[in-house]
C-alpha positions as CSV (number, residue, x, y, z in Angstrom):
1,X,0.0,0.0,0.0
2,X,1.3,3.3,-0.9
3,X,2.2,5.8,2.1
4,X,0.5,9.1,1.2
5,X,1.6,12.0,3.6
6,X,-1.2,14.6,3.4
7,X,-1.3,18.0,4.2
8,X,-4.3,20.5,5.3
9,X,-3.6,24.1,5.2
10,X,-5.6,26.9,6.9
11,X,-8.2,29.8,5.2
12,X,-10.7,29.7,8.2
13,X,-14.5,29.2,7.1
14,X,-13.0,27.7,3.5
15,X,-11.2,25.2,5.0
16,X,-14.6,23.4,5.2
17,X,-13.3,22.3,2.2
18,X,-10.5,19.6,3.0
19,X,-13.9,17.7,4.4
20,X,-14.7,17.1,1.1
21,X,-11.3,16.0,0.1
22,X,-11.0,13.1,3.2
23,X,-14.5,12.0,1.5
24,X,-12.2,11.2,-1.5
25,X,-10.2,9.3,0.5
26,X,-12.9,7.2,2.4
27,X,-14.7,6.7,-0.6
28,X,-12.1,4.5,-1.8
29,X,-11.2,2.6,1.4
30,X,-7.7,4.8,1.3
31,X,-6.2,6.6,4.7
32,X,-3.5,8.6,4.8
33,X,-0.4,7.5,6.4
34,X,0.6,10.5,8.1
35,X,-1.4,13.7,8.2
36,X,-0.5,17.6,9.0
37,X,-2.4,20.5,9.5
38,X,-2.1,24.5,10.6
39,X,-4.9,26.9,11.4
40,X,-8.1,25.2,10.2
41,X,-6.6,22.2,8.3
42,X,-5.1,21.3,12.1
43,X,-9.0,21.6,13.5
44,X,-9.9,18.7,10.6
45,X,-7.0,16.5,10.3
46,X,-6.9,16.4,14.4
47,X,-10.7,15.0,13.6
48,X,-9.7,12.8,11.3
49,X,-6.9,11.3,12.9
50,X,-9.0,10.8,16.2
51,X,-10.7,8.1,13.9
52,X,-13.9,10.6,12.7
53,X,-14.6,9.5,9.6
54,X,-15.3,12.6,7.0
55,X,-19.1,11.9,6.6
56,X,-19.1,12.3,10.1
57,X,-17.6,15.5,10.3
58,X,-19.2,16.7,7.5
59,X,-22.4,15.4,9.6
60,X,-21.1,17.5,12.5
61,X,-20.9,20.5,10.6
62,X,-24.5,20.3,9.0
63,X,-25.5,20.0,12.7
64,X,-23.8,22.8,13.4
65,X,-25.0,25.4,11.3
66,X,-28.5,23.6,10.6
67,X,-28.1,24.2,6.5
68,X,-30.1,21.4,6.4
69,X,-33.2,23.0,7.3
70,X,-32.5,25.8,4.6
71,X,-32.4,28.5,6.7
72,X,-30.7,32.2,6.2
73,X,-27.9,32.3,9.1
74,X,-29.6,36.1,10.0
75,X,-33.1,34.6,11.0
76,X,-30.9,31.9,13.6
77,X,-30.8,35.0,15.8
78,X,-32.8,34.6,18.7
79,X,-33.3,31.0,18.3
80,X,-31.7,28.0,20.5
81,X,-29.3,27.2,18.1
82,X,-27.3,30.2,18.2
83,X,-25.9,28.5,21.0
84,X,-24.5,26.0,19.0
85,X,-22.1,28.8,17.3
86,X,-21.2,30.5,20.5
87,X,-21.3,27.6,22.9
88,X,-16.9,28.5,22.5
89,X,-16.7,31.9,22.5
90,X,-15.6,34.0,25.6
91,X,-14.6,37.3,24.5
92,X,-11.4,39.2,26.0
93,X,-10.5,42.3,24.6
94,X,-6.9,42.6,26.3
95,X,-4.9,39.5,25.4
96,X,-4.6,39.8,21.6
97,X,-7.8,38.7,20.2
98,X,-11.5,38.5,21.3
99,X,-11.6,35.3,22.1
100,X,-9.6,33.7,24.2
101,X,-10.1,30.1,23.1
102,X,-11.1,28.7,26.5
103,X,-14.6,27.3,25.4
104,X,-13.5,26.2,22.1
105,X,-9.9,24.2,23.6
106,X,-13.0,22.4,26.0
107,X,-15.2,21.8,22.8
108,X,-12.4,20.1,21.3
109,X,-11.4,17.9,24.3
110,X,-15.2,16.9,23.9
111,X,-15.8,15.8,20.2
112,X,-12.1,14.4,19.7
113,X,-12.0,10.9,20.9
114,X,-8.3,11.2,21.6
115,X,-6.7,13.7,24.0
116,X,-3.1,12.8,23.4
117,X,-1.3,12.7,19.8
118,X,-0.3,9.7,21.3
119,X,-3.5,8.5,21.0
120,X,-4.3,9.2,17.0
121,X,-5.2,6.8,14.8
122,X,-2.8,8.4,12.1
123,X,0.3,10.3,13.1
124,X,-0.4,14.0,13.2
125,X,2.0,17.2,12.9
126,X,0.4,20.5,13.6
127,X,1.8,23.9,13.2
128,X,2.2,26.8,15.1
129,X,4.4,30.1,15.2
130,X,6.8,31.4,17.5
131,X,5.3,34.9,18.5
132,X,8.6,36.1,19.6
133,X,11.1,34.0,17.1
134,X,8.8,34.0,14.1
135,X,10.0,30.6,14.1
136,X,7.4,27.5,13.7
137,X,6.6,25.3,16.2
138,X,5.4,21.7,15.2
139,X,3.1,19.7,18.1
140,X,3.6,15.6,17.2
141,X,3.2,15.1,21.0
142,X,0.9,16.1,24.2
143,X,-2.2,17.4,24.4
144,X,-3.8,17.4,21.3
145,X,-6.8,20.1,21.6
146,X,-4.4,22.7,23.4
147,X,-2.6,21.8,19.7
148,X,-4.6,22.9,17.7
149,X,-6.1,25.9,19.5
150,X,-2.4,26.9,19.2
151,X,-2.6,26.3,15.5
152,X,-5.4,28.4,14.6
153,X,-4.9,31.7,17.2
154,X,-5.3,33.6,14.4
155,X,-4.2,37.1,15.4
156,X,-6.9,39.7,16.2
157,X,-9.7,36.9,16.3
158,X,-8.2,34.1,18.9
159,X,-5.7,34.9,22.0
160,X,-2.3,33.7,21.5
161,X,-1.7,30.4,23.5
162,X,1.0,30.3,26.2
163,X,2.8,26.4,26.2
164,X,6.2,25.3,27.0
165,X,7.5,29.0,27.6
166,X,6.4,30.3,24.7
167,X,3.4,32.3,23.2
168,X,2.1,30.7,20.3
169,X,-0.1,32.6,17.5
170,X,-1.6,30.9,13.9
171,X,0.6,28.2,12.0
172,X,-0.8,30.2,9.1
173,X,2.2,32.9,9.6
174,X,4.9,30.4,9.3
175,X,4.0,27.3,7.2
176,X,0.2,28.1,5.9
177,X,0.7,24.4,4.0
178,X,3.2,22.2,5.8
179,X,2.9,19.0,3.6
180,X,7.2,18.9,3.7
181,X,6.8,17.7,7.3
182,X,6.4,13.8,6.7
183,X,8.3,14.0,3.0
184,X,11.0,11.7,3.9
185,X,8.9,9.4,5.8
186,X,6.0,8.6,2.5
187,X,6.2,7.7,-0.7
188,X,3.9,10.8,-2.4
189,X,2.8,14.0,-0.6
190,X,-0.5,15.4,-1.1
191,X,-1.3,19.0,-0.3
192,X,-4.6,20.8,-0.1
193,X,-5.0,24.3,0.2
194,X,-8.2,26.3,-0.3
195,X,-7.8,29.2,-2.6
196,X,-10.2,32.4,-2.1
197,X,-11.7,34.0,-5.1
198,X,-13.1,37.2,-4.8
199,X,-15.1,39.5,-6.5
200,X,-13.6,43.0,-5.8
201,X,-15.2,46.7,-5.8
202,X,-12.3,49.0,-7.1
203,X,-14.9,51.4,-6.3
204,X,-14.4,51.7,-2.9
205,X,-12.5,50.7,0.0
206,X,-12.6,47.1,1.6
207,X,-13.8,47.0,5.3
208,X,-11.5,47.0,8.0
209,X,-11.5,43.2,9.2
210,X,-11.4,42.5,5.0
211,X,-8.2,44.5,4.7
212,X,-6.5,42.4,7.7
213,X,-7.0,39.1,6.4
214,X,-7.0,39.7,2.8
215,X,-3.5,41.2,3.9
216,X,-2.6,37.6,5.8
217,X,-3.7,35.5,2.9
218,X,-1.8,37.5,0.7
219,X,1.2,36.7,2.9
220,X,0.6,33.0,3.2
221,X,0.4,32.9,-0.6
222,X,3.5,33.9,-0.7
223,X,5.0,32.0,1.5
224,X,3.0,28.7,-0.4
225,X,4.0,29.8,-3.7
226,X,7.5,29.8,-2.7
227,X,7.5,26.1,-1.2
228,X,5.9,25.0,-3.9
229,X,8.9,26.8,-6.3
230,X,11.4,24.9,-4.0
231,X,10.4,21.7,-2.8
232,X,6.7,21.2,-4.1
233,X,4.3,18.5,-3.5
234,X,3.6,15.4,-5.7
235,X,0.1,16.2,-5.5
236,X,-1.5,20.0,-5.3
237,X,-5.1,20.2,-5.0
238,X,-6.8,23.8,-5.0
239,X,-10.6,23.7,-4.3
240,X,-11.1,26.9,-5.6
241,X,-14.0,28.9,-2.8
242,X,-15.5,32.4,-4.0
243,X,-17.2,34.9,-1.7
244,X,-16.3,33.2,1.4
245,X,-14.7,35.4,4.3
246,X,-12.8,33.7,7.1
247,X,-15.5,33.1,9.5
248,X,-18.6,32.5,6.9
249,X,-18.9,28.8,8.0
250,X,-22.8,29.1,7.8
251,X,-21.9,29.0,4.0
252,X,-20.7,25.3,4.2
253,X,-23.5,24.3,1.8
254,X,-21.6,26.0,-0.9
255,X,-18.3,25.5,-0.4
256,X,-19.1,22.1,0.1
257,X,-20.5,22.5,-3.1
258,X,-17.5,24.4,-4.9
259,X,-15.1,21.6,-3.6
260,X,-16.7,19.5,-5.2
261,X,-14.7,19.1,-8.6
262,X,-11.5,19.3,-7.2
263,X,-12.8,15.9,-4.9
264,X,-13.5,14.5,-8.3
265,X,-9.7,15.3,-9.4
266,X,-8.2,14.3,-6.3
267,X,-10.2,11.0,-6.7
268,X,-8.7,10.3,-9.8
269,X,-5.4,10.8,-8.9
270,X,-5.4,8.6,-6.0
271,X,-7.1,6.0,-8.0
272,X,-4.0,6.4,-10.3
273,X,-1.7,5.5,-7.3
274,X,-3.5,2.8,-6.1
């Protein structure tokens, strides 16, 4: 059996979109053999690798944001299941975001069935950046939900994560796609990365929140396109997501949706190495 080493990258709300690609996989009885993942891509393959299957996280996420029922995320206001989106957020406007991250690192520890890297189905690397050393730091061990809250303290939203003597921010500012991590330990790497497309207004100026993470993806395109120029992946697959912003996940319907043909590619490509 081949050894695939595969490789989630980040993009908030569009990283919805790597559930569709572990579909591929589970369609055609094929796990990876080692996984990695920074920002959002950590908060799915940590799923994953706690033995989740992708149905059931694609499942989860219906749950969540109740698409099912067809209705606009504006009339949820007022209704129990808002709870459901803010069951994890505790604001705090002091410690470099507004949410801490206390409520979500517990609603981790509840829907991963495994605590402990040690405890994964499939070996898992996660990323995270140095604050002070710009450096990244990668999490193979420990506890696995403190992990990946690390992984995807994006700054301004989340507050950075203290662990091992360090403050830890969004694996997004170091290694936004870290599928070079397991290389030397797989035959082929595969690498996912979901690639916003917007529509813009050169009429008038983007909104403050736009211009800060518009500004970090440009970054983290950067630094992707220059791995990829060096050392890049056997396999690249680019969902391509319009109109979504980082936190739009009550638009998983369609991204799910505009994933869809790069899960056909991917499926053929993996049928081609099996």
């Amino acid at each position: 059996m081949i050894r695939i080493n595969l490789a989630l990258g980040g993009g908030g709300a569009r990283g919805l979109a790597h559930i569709a690609m572990l579909e591929a996989f589970d369609e055609l009885g094929l796990k990876p053999h080692r996984l990695a993942g920074t920002s959002f891509g950590a908060v799915i393959a940590a799923l994953y690798a706690s033995g989740i299957s992708a149905a059931e996280i694609r499942a989860d996420v219906e749950q969540l944001v109740g698409f099912g029922h067809r209705r606009r995320f504006k009339d949820m206001f007022g209704r129990e299941e808002l709870a459901h989106w803010f069951a994890f957020v505790d604001l705090e406007f002091r410690r470099g975001g507004l949410l801490r991250g206390k409520r979500f690192h517990a609603f981790l520890k509840h829907r991963m069935p495994a605590r402990d890297f040690a405890h994964l189905k499939i070996p898992l690397k996660i990323v995270a950046a140095d604050f002070w050393s710009w450096e990244p730091v990668v999490f193979d061990r420990g506890d696995l939900a403190l992990a990946v809250k690390a992984s995807m303290s994006v700054p301004g939203v989340f507050a950075p994560v203290r662990s091992g003597g360090r403050v830890l921010i969004d694996g997004g500012a170091v290694d936004p796609l870290p599928y070079e991590l397991w290389q030397d330990e797989c035959d082929t790497s595969v690498a996912i990365e979901a690639v916003p497309v917007r529509a813009g207004d050169a009429r008038r100026n983007p909104r403050m929140l736009d211009a800060v993470f518009t500004t970090i993806q440009i970054m983290q395109r950067s630094i992707v396109a220059e791995k990829i120029k060096r050392n890049p992946p056997d396999l690249l697959v680019r969902p391509m997501i319009a109109d979504v912003r980082l936190m739009d996940f009550h638009k998983a319907e369609k991204i799910f949706a505009q994933a869809e043909p790069e899960k056909q590619r991917l499926k053929r490509e993996l049928q081609r190495l099996i």
